[in-house]
N, C-alpha and C positions, 0 to 999 in steps of 0.2 A: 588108213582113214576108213571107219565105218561106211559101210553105207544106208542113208535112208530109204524105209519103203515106203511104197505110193501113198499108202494109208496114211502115212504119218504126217508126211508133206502136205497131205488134203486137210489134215486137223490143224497141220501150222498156219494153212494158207486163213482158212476158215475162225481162227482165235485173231489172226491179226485183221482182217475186217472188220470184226464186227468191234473192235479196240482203236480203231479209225472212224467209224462211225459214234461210237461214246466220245471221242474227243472234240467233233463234227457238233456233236449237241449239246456236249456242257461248253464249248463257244460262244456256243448261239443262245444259250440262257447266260453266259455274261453280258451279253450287248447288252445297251445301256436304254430304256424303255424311251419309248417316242410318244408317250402321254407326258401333254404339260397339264396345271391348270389355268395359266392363261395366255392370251395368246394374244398379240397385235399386232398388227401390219400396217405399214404406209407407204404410199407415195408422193413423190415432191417433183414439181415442175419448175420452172423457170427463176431463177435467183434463189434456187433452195427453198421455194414456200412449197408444205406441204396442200397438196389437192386433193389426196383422200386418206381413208384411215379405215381398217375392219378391226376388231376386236371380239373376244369371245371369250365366257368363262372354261370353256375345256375344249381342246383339242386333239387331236390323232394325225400328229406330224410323221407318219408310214411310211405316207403317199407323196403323190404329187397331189391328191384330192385332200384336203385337210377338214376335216369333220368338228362342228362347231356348233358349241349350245350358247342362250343370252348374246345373241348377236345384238352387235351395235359397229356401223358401220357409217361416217360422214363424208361428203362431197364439198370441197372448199371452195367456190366458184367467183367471179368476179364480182356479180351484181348481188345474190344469192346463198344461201348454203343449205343443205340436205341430207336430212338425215333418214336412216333407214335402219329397220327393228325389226327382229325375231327370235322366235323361241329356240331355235335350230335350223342347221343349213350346212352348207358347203362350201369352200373355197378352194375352185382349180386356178394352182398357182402360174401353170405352164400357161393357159387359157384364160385366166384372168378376169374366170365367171365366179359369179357368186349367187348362190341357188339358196334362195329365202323358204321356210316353211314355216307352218303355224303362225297364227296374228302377225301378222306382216305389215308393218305399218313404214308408208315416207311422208314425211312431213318437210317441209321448206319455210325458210324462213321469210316469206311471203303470205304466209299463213295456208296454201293448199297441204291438204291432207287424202291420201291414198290409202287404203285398208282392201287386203286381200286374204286368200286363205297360203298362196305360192307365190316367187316371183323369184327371177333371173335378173341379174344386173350383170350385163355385158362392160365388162369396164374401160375395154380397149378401143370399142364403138360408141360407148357412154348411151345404151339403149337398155331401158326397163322392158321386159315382157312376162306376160302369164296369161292361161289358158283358165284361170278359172274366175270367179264373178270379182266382180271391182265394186268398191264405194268410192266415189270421190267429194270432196266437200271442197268448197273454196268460193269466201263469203257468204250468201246467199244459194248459190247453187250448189244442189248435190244432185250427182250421175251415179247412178249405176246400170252395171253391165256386165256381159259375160266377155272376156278375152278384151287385153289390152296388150298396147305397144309402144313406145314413144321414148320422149325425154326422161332422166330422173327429176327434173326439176317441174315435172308436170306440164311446159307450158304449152307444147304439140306432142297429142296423144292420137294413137286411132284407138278406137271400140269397137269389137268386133260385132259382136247381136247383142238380140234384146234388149235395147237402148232406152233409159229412162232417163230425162232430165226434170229437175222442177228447179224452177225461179222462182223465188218470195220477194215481193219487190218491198215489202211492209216486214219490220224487224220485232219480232215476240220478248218474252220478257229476257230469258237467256240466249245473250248474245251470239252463244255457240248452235242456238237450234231454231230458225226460225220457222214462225207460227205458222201456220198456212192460214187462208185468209182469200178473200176476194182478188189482192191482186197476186197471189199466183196464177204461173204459166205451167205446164206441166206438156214435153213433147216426147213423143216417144219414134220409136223407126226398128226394123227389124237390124237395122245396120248394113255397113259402118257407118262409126259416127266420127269426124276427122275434127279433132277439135284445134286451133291453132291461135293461143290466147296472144301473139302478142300482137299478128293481125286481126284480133278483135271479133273473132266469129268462130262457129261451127257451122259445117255442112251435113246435113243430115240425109241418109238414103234408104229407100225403100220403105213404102206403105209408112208416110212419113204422118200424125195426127198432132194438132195441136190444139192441146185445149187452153182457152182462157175462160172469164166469166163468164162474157156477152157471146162468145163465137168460138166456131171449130174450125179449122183449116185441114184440109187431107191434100197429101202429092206426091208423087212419086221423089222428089227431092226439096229440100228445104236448107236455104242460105240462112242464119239465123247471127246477126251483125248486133255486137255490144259495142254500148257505150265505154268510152276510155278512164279508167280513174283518173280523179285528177288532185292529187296528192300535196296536202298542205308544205306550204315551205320548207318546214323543219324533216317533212317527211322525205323529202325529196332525196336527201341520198343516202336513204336507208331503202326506197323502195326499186325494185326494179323496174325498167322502161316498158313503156305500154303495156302496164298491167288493165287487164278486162274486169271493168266491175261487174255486178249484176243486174244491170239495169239493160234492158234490150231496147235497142236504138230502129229496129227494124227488121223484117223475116219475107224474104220474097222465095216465094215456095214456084218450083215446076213441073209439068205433068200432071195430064191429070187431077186439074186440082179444084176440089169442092169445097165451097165456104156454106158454112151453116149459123145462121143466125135464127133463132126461136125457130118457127115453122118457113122460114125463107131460105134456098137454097138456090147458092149463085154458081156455075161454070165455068171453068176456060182452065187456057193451058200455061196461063203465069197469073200470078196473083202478087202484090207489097202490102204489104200489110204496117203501119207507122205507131209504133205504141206513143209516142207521145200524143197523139189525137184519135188513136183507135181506127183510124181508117184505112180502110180496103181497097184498093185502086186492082180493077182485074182488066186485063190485056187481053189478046191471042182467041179470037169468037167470043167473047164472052156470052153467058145467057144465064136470063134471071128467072126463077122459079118462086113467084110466090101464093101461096096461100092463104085464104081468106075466109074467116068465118059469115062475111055477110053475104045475102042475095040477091048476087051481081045483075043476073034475071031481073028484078023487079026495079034495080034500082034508077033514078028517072035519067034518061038523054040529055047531054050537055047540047047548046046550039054549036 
């Protein structure tokens, strides 16, 4: 039997490598491509009814992260239902997050509506969050703010800062955009703002102002207490329980808290404020500051 030299063995060894690696990757270019173009997803709870659903026209099923454009994603709920929209985003399937971008829009069949620019839906905790500005609309009131947290269904949210709300209590000609007008309120607070609709109130914090027509409110915090809808018959079981309308039932502010009427400025350390009669009722020291254009000097002694 012959023998091989070294050389030779070093060329055999070196042709069958790199003949193990050509077969390594025309493999791996038959596997079969993990681009769809569309994609859906659901889940189902108790008696088989579906409770949510994500959709999307293109995905990149690679991962466990699946990469998605034309998102349209619904929440099937008891009283309620909610939907949620974007241009692009992410769905981790293991985590069971779902990462919104671009026009972000949830809407509820309540009629609240949320627009952002990002947003996370934690689906396993059922918590929306995003770090960047929020609009919310719902009836009459619309919030904006930077940094949100809460329900998908809207109905307890926190707000991190720069807190705007306005109430229109008077309805303009489109119904979707009311007029502003004398009887808006408009409060603002550095935040947060903890909104908690189906107990019927926000709480509002820090460097807390409120303006109406007649008067300003300032305080370091501010209860701010709505009125209940109260929903025609036939409405009744289409609507959800203790829905908050927009009508404010009352605002007891604490801290520091200054009322401003024209040139009259009142003090103290709690204040209630009643919009159905516009009155002020102030607690805790109070003191009244007012202002006078006449000639208190001159003007005659009473006996």
């Amino acid at each position: 039997m012959p023998k091989l030299s070294v050389a030779y063995i070093g060329v055999l060894l070196i042709t069958m490598l790199y003949g193990a690696a050509d077969a390594v990757a025309n493999s791996r270019m038959q596997e079969p491509q993990q681009q769809i173009t569309d994609f859906s997803l659901s889940g189902f709870g108790e008696r088989g009814k579906k409770s949510w659903d994500v959709s999307g026209k293109s995905a990149d099923m690679s991962s466990e992260i699946v990469q998605l454009t034309d998102i349209v994603s619904n929440l099937y709920g008891e009283n309620e239902d909610i939907k949620l929209t974007a241009q692009k985003g992410s769905f981790d399937k293991k985590e069971g997050i779902l990462h919104l971008e671009d026009d972000v829009v949830i809407s509820t069949s309540s009629g609240a509506t949320l627009t952002t620019n990002s947003l996370d839906w934690d689906r396993k905790n059922q918590i929306v969050q995003t770090q960047d500005k929020v609009n919310i609309q719902r009836e009459n009131i619309i919030t904006k703010a930077t940094g949100a947290a809460g329900y998908p269904n809207l109905n307890k949210l926190s707000l991190e800062k720069d807190v705007q709300v306005e109430i229109n209590h008077s309805q303009g000609p489109d119904k979707d955009a009311p007029a502003p007008g004398k009887d808006t309120i408009t409060i603002n607070c550095d935040g947060p703002l903890e909104i908690d609709y189906k107990s019927n109130m926000g709480v509002f914090n820090t460097n807390v102002k409120v303006e109406t027509a007649d008067v300003l409110i300032y305080s370091d915090r501010m209860d701010v207490y709505f009125a209940k809808t109260q929903p025609q018959p036939q409405e009744r079981q289409e609507m959800p329980p203790s829905l908050m309308s927009a009508q404010i039932d009352r605002i007891v502010a604490r801290g520091n808290v200054r009322i401003v009427r024209g040139d009259n400025v009142a003090y103290s350390q709690e204040a209630v404020y009643t919009a159905k009669d516009k009155k002020v009722t102030l607690s805790g020291q109070p003191k009244l500051v007012i202002y006078s254009t006449e000639d208190l000097a001159n003007a005659p002694a009473g006996n």
